[in-house]
C-alpha positions as CSV (number, residue, x, y, z in Angstrom):
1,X,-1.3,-29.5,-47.7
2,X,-1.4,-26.0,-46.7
3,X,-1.7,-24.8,-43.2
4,X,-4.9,-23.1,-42.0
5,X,-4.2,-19.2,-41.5
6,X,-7.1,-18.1,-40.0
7,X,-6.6,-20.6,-37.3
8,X,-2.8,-19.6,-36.7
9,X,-4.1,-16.0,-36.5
10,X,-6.6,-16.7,-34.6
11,X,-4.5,-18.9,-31.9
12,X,-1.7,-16.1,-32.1
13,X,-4.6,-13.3,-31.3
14,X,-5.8,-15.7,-28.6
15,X,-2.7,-15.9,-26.7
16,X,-1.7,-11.9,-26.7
17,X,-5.1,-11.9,-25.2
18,X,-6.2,-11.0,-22.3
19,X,-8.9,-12.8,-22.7
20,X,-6.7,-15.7,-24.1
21,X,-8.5,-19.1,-24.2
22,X,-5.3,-20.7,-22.6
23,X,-5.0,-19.1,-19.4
24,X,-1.1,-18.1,-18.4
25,X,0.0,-19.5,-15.3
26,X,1.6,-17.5,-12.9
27,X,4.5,-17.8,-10.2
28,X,2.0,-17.0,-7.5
29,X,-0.7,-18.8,-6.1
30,X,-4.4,-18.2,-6.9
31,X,-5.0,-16.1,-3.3
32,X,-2.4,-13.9,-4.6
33,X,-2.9,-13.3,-8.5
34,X,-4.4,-9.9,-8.7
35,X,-6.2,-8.6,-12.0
36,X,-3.4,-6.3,-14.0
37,X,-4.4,-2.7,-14.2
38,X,-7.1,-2.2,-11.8
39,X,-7.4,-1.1,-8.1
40,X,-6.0,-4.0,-6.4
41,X,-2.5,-3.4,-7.5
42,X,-2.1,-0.6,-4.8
43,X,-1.9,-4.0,-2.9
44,X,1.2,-5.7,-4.6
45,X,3.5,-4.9,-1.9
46,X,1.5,-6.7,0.8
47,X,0.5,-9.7,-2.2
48,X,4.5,-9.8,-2.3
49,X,5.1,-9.9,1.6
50,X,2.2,-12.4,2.0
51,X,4.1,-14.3,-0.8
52,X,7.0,-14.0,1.0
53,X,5.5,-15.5,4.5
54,X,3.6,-18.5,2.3
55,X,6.6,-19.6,0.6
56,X,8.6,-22.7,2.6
57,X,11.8,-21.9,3.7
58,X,14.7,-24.0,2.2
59,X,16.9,-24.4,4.6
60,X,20.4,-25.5,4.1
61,X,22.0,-28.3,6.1
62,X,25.2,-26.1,6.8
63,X,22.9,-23.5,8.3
64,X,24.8,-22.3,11.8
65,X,22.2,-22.8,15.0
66,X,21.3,-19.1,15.3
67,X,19.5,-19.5,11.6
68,X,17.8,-22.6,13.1
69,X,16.6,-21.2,16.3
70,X,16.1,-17.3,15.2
71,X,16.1,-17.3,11.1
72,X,12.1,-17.9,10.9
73,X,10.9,-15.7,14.1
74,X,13.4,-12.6,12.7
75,X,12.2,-13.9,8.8
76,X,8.3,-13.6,10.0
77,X,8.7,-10.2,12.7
78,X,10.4,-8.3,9.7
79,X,7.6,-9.3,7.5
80,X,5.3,-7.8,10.1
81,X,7.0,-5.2,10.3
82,X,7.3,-4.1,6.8
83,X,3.3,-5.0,6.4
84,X,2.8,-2.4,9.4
85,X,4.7,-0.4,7.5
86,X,3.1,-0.8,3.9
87,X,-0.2,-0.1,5.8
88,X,0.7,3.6,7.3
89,X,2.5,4.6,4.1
90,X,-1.1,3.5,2.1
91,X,-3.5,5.5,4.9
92,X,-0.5,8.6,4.4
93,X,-0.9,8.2,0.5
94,X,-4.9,8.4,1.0
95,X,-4.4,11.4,3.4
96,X,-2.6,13.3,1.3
97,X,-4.8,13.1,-1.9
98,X,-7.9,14.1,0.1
99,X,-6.4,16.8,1.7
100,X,-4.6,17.9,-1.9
101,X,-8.3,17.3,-3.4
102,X,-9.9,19.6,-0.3
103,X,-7.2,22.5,-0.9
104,X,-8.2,22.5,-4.6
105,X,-11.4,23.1,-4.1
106,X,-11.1,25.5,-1.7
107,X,-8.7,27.3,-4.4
108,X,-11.4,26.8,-6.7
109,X,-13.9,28.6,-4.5
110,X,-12.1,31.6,-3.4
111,X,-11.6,32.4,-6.7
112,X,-15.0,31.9,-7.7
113,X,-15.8,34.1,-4.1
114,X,-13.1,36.9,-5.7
115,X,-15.2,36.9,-9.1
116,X,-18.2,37.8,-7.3
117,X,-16.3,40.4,-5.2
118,X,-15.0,42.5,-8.0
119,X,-18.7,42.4,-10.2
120,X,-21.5,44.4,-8.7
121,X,-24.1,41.5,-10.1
122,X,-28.2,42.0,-8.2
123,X,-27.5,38.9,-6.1
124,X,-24.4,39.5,-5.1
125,X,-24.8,39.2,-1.1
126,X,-26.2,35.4,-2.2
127,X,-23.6,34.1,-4.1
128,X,-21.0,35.7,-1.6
129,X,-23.0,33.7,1.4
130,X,-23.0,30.6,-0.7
131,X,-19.9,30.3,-1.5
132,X,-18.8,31.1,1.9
133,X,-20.7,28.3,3.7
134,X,-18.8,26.2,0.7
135,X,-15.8,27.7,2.4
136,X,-16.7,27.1,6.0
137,X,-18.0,22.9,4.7
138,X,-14.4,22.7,3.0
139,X,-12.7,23.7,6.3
140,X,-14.8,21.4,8.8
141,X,-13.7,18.6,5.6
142,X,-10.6,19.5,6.6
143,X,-10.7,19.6,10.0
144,X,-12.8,16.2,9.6
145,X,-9.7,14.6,7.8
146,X,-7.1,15.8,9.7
147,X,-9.0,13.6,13.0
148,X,-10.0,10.9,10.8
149,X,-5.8,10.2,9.9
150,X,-4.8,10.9,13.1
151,X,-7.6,7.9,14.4
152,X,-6.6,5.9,12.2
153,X,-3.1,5.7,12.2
154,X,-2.7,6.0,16.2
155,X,-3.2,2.0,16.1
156,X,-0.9,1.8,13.2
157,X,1.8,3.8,14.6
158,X,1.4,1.6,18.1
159,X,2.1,-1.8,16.3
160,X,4.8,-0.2,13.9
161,X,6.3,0.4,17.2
162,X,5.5,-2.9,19.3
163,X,6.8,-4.6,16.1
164,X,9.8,-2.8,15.6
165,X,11.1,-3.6,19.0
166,X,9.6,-7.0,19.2
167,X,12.3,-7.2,15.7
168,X,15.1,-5.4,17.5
169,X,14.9,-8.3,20.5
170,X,14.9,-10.8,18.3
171,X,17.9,-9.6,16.1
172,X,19.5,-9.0,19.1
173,X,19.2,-12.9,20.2
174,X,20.4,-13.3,16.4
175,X,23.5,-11.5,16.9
176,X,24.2,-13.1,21.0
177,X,23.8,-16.7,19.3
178,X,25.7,-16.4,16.6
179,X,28.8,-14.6,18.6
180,X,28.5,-17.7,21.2
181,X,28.5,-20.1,18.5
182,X,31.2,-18.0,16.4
183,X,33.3,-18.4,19.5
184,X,32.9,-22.2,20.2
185,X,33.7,-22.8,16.7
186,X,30.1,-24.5,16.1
């Protein structure tokens, strides 16, 4: 009996799919699958931290009592920490692009501004006042960006802080247990 092609092409096509009619399972859980290609994977670093915090430790029975006592808190304050951290470096990246995207239109302008300089057109005093109230909107955009970050990343820079040394304290009752328990010999 002969096979049915169409069906095997049709099952192959399906499954390269993304629109496969067998889904794929992935590693992650549901909270944390995000679509491929689209504007949620700016978020894959904190998907893969708040992967990192819902997966169970497995601890191991030969673990010294430091691990026991600190592992998780230190485990959890770095994760914090590096979250903190993923969130300024995002509102940096956004920062930058608007004030890249301002500057280019300000370039943009001037030069338009210079055209009208060097040609003697009739409505010459018009297009140079329009443009530079253009200007003088592109500079209070600026200026209006410029507070915006500096608003919005004050809170972020505080807890980047209050983190960071909440981690240091924590490392540093790491490092005290595991020298007392180094030098009783467990």
């Amino acid at each position: 009996m002969m096979p049915n092609t169409t069906y095997e092409i049709r099952n192959l096509y399906l499954q390269q799919s993304p629109y496969s009619a067998v889904p794929t399972e992935s590693d992650s859980p549901a909270l944390l699958r995000w679509p491929e290609k689209g504007y949620l994977d700016r978020f894959q670093p904190d998907a893969d931290l708040l992967q990192t915090v819902l997966t169970p430790l497995t601890e191991r029975l030969t673990a010294n009592v430091a691990d026991q006592v600190f592992g998780n808190q230190k485990r959890h304050e770095y994760l914090d920490l590096k979250h903190a951290a993923n969130l300024f470096y995002e509102r940096c990246k956004l920062h930058n692009q608007q004030i890249q995207e301002i500057d280019q239109r300000h370039l943009e302008i001037q030069e338009k501004k210079f055209g009208v300089e060097i040609n003697h057109l009739p409505d010459r005093a018009k297009r140079l006042s329009n443009l530079e109230g253009q200007l003088l909107q592109l500079e209070q955009a600026r200026r209006d960006e410029d507070l915006a970050f500096w608003k919005d990343t004050v809170e972020l820079r505080q807890k980047l802080f209050e983190q960071a040394v909440a981690y240091q304290a924590t490392r540093h009752r790491y490092a005290v247990f595991s020298r007392v328990e180094g030098a009783n010999g467990k």
